[in-house]
C-alpha positions as CSV (number, residue, x, y, z in Angstrom):
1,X,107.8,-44.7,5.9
2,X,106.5,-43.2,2.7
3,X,106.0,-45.3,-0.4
4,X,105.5,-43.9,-4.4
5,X,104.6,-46.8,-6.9
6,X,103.8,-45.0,-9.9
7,X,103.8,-45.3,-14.1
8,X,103.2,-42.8,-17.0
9,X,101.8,-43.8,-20.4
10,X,103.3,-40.9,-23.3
11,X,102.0,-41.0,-27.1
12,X,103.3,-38.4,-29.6
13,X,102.5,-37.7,-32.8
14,X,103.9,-35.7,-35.6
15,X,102.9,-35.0,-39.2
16,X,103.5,-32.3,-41.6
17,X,102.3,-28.6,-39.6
18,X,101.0,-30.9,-36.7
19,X,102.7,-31.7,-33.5
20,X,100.4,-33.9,-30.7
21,X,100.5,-35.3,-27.6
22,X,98.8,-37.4,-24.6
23,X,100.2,-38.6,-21.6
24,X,98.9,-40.5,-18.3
25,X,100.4,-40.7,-14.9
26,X,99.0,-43.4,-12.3
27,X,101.1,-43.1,-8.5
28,X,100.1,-44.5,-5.1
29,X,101.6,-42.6,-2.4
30,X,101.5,-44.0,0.4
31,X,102.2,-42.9,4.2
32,X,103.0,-45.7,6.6
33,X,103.1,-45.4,10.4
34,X,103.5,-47.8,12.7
35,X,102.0,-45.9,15.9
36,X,99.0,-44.6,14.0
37,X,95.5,-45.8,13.5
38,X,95.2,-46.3,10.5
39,X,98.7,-47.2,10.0
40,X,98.8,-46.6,6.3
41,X,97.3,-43.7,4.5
42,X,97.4,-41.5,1.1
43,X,100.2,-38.9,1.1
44,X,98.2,-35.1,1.0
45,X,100.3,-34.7,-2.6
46,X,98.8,-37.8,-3.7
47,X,97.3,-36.9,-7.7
48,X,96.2,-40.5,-8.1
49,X,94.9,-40.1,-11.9
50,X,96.5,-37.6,-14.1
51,X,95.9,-37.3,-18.0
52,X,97.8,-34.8,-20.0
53,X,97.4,-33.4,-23.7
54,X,98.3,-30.6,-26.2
55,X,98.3,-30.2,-30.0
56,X,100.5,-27.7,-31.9
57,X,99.7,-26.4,-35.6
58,X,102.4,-24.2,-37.3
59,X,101.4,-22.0,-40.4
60,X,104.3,-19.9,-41.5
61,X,105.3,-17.7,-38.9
62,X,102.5,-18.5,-37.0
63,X,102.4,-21.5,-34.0
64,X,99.1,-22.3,-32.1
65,X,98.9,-24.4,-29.4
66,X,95.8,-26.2,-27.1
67,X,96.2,-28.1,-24.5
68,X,94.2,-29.9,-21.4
69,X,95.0,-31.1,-18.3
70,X,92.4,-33.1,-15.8
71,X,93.6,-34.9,-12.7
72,X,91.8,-36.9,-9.6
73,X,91.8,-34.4,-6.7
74,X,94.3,-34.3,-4.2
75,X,93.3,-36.2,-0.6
76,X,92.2,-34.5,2.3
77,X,91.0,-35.1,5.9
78,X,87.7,-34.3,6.7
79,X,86.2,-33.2,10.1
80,X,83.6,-35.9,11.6
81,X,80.9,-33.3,12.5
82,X,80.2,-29.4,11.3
83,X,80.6,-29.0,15.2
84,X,83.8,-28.7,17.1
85,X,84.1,-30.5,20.3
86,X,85.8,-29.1,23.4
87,X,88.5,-31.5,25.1
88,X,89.0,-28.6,27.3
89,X,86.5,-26.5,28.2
90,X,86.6,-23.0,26.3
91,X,88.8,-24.2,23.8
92,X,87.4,-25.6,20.5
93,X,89.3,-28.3,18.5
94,X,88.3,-29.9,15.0
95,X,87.7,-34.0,15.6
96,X,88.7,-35.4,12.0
97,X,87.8,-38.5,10.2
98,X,90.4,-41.1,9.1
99,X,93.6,-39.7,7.3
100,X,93.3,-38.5,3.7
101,X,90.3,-40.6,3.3
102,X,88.4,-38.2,1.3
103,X,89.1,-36.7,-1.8
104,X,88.4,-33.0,-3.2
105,X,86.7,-32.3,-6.4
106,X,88.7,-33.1,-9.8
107,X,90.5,-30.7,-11.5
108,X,90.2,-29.7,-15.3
109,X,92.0,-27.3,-17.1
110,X,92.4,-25.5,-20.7
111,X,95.4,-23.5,-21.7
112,X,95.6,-21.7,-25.2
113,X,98.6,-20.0,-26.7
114,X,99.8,-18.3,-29.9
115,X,103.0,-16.8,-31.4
116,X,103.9,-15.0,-34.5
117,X,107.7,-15.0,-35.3
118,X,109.1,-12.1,-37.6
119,X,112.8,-12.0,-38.9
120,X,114.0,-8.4,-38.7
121,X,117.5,-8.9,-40.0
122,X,119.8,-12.0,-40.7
123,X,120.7,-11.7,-36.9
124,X,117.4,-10.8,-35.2
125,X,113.5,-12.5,-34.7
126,X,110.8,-10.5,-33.1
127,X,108.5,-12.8,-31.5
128,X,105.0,-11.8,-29.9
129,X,102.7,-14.1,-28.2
130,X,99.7,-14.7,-26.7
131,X,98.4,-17.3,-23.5
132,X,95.1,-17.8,-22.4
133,X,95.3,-19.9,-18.7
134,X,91.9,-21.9,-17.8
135,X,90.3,-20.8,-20.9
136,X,86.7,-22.1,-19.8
137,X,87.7,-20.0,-16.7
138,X,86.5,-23.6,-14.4
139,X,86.8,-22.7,-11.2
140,X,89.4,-25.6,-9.5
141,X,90.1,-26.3,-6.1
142,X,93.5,-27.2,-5.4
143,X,93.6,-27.6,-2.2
144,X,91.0,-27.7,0.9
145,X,91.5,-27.7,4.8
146,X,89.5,-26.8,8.1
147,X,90.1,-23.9,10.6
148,X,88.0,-23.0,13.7
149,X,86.5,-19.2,12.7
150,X,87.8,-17.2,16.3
151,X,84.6,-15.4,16.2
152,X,82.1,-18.0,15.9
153,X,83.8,-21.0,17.3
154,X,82.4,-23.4,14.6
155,X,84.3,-24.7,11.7
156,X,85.1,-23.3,8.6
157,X,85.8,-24.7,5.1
158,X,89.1,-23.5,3.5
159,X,89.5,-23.9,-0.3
160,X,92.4,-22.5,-2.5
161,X,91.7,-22.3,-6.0
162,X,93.5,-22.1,-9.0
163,X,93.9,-19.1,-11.4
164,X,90.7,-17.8,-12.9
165,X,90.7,-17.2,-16.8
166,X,94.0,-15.5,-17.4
167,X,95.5,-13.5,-20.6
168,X,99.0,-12.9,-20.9
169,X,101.0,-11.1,-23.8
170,X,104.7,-11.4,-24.8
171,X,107.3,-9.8,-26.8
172,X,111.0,-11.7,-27.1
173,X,113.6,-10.0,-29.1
174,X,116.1,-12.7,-30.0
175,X,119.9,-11.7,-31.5
């Protein structure tokens, strides 16, 4: 079986050239087998804690935006020794701890923007922007597991990260 219990929190504000926003998220995500031991664990998706916010400033043609995002990180099964053991002789095998009962590191991120709007004729809007993903370029694991390395028979520790610090330019013509 597989359970979600979950609730999100969302304030906005607006005000004159000001547009802002902050959200929360709590879920519990829950596996449940009945042959297993333990019979109920976190799903590997689970984000347990997740807050969201932006704010938006308009000035004539011009639009701005910050925003953050920081959420727990996602579950993960970790091996019960740095050694593998060998069920069968010559063949090593990774002996893990309970289910999802660890978690990886949190995960924070900034994200700029900006865009400049120009009316070329009564029919037609230039529009050039600007992004700047994980603007304090933090380096975020998203996601972890464990492989045996084939030349060294030990294990290894597999992290995927998010994007690094990364710029990206626009141009929309709109008629």
């Amino acid at each position: 079986e597989y359970t979600i219990y979950g609730t999100e929190f969302l304030v906005q504000k607006q005000f004159r050239h000001f547009y802002t926003w902050l959200s929360y998220t709590w879920n519990n995500n829950k596996y449940d087998f009945k042959d297993f031991n333990p019979s109920s664990f976190p799903n590997n998706l689970e984000l347990r804690h997740t807050i969201n916010c932006a704010a938006t400033y308009e000035w004539k043609s011009l639009k701005f935006a910050l925003g953050g995002k920081w959420f727990t990180g996602r579950p993960e099964t970790i091996p019960l020794s740095n050694d593998p053991v060998y069920n069968t002789p010559g063949y090593p095998e990774i002996s893990y701890a309970t289910p999802n009962d660890d978690n990886i590191e949190n995960f924070f991120q900034v994200n700029f923007s900006a865009l400049y709007s120009l009316k070329l004729k009564k029919m037609a809007t230039l529009q050039m922007g600007i992004s700047i993903l994980n603007v304090l370029n933090k380096k975020n694991i998203i996601n972890r597991y464990y492989r045996i390395n084939d030349e060294t028979d030990l294990i290894e520790v597999v992290n995927t990260y998010s994007v690094e610090r990364t710029p990206n330019a626009m141009v929309r013509l709109k008629f």
